[in-house]
N, C-alpha and C positions, 0 to 999 in steps of 0.2 A: 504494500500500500504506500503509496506518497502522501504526505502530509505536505498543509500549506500554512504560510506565515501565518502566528496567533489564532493557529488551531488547537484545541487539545486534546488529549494522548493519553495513555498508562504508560507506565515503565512493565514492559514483558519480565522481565527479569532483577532479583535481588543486586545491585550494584553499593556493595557493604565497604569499600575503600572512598565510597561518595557517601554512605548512611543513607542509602538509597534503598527502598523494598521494594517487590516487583506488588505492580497495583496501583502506585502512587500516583493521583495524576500532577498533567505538567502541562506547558506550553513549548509550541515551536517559534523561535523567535525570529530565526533566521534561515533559509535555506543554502548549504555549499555545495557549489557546481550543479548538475547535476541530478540531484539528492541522492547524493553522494555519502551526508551527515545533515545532522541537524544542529543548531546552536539554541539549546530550548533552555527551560527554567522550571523550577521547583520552587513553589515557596510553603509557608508555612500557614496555617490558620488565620494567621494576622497580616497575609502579607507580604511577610518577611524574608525574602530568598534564602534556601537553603542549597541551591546548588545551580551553578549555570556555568554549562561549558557544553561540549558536543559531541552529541552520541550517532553513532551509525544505526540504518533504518531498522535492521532485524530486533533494535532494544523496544521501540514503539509498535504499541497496540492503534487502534481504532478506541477514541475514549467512549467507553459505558458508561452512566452512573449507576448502575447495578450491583458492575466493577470493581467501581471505584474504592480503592482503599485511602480513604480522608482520616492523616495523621491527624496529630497535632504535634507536629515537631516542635517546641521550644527554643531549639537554638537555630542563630542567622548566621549566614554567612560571618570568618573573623574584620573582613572589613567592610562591612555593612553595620557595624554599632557605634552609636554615636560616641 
């Protein structure tokens, strides 16, 4: 499947070196080359990004909210606090 700019997504897969679960939803922010990758975002309940940088297409679903596993992450990104 391709995904388009500030569509959203699940994460197919647990990605535990980002504190990423698979379920999570996200946005796509950007698309490279191609789609080739994606440059998407995660945030938190409030917000608050907990992770942006890019994943290649096999990690994203089609977003459910069925699906969807809605954390509540607590923490943000380390340079995202005031």
């Amino acid at each position: 499947m391709r995904f388009e700019e500030h569509e959203p997504f699940l994460l197919a897969t647990d990605l535990p070196e980002h504190g990423l679960l698979a379920g999570m939803p996200g946005t796509v922010l950007l698309i490279h080359g191609d789609h080739v990758a994606y440059e998407v975002e995660f945030s938190n309940s409030y917000g608050a990004p907990v992770f942006m940088g890019a994943l290649e297409p096999h990690l994203l679903l089609p977003y459910r909210e069925d699906l969807a596993r809605h954390l509540d992450v607590m923490h943000a990104m380390p340079d995202c606090h005031d």
